[in-house]
N, C-alpha and C positions, 0 to 999 in steps of 0.2 A: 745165713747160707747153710742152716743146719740139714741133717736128711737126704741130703743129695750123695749119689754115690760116683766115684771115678773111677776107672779101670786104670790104672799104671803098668806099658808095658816095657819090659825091659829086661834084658838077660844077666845084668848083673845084679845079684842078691845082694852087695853094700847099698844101692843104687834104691831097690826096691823098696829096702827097709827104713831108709834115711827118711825116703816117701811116702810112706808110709804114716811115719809119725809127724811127718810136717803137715800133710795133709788131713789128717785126724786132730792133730792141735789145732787148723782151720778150720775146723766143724765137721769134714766131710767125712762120709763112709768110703772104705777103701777095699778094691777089688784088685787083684795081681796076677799077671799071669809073663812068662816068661819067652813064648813064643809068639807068631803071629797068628798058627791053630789055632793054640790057648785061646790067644785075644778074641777070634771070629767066633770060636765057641762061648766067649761070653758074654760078648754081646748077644749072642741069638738064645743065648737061656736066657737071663735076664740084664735087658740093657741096660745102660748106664746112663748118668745125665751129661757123663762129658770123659773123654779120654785123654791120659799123656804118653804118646809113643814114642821109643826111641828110636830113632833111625837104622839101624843096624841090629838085624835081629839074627838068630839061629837059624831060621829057616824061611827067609826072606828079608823084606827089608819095610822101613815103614811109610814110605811111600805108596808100595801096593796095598798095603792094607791101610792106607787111609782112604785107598781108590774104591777098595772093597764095603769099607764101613758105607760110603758115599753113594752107595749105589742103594743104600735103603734109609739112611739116616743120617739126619740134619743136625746131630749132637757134637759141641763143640772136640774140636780136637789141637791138641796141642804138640809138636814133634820135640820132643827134649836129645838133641844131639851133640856130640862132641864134634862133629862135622861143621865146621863153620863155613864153608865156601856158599857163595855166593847163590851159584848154579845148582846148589842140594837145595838151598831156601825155598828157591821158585819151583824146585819139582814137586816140594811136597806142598807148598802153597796152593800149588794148581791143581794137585791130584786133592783138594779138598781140606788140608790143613788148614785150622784157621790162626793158627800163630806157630811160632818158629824161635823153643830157647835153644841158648847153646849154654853146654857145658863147658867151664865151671858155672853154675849159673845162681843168682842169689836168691834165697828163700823167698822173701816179703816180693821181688818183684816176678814170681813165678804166682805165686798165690793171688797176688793183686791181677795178672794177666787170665789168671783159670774163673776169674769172679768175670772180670769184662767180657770175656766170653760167654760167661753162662748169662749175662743180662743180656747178652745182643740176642739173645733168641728167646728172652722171654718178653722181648718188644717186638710187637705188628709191624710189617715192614708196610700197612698202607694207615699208620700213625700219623693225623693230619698234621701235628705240631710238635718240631721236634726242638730242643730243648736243651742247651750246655752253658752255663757260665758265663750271661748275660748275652748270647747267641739262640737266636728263636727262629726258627725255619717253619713255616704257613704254608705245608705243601701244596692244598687245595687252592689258596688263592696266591700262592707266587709269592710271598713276598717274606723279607728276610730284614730281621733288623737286629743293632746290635746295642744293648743298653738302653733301646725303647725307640731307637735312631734307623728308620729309612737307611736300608743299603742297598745300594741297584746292581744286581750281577745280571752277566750276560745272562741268555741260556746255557750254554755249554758250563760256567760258573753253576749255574743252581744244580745242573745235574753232576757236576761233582762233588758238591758241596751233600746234594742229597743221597749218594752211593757211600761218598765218606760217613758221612752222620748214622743214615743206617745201619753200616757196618761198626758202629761205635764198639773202638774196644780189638777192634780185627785189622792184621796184619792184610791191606790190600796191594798184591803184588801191582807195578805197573801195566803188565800188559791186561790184567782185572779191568783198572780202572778206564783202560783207553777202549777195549773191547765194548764195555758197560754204556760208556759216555760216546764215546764218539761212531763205534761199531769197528766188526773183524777186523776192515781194510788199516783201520789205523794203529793195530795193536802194537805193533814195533816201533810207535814214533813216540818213542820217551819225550825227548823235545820239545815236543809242543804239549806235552802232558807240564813238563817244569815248568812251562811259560804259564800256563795256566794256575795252576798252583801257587808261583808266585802273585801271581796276579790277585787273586781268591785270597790267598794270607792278606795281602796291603789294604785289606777291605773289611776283611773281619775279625783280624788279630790285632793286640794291643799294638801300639805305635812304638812302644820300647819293648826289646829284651825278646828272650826268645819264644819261637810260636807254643803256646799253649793249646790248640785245638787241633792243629792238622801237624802229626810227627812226622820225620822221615827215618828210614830206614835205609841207609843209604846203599844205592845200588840196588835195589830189590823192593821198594813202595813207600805207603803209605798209611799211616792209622789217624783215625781222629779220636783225640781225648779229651773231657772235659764233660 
């Protein structure tokens, strides 16, 4: 993951510089800037391969400038906040964020989530076969097995299984997933999103212990890992 560069945006200088060296001990080149200006100016001189914004900036906040980034660029972005509620998660999810730390947050799994993001876009999203930890998905011809084993999912099962898998690695808020798979009308009905869900795990997660492919993130989505 060497040669790639990150912008880190964030008003506090302990913040920055912490990131700095974390980020540089993970291979990466590192870019800094301290407002959300800053940030759009550097993106437009020269862009980055992926952003960590903090939520709360000097002269905005980072939800709009991840709406801003969005409006020309498909580069991962990560919201690093001390903001933990719920309702901050899904504004900046939805204005384009594609993960959500919160501070305190721990080193190894801020770096493991900035890597999963920079794969999910270095994969085709019309990838006929897609691929995790004895789970194989055949988009082309429909079919889904698990350890070599025939699994029969609904439709609405395959297309979430195939929106999860795509997105491998990304925080996908609920109303995402229901908008995606089922369309607009259904975007508020978490409910029948869990039903499915559960449904989908008992099929192609181990039989003991807890799901390894499909996370939750409770209150605000889902991710699949693996």
């Amino acid at each position: 993951m060497t040669d790639l560069r990150v912008l880190v945006v964030d008003d506090e200088r302990q913040i920055l510089r912490a990131l700095r060296v974390l980020l540089r001990d993970a291979g990466f080149e590192v870019t800094t800037a301290e407002t959300a200006q800053e940030a759009l100016d550097a993106v437009t001189v020269r862009p980055p391969d992926a952003a960590i914004i903090d939520l709360i900036l000097p002269d905005g906040n980072g939800v709009d400038l991840c709406r801003s980034i969005r409006e020309w660029s498909e580069m991962p972005i990560i919201v690093l906040s001390a903001v933990g509620d719920e309702s901050e998660k899904v504004r900046a999810l939805e204005a384009g964020a594609d993960d959500y730390v919160t501070k305190p947050f721990g080193p190894d799994e801020l770096i493991a989530r900035l890597r999963a993001a920079l794969r999910r876009t270095g994969r085709a999203t019309d990838e006929p076969v897609l691929r995790a930890d004895g789970l194989e998905v055949d988009l082309a011809a429909h079919r889904v097995t698990v350890n070599d084993g025939d699994v029969h999912l609904t439709p609405i099962e395959f297309d979430l299984l195939r929106a999860l898998m795509l997105g491998r690695g990304r925080l996908l808020t609920h109303r995402t997933l229901l908008r995606e798979v089922w369309g607009p009308a259904y975007e508020d009905d978490t409910q029948v999103l869990r039903v499915h869900i559960a449904n989908l795990r008992r099929k192609i997660e181990p039989e003991r212990g807890s799901p390894s492919h499909i996370l939750t993130d409770p209150g605000v989505g889902y991710r699949f890992a693996g």
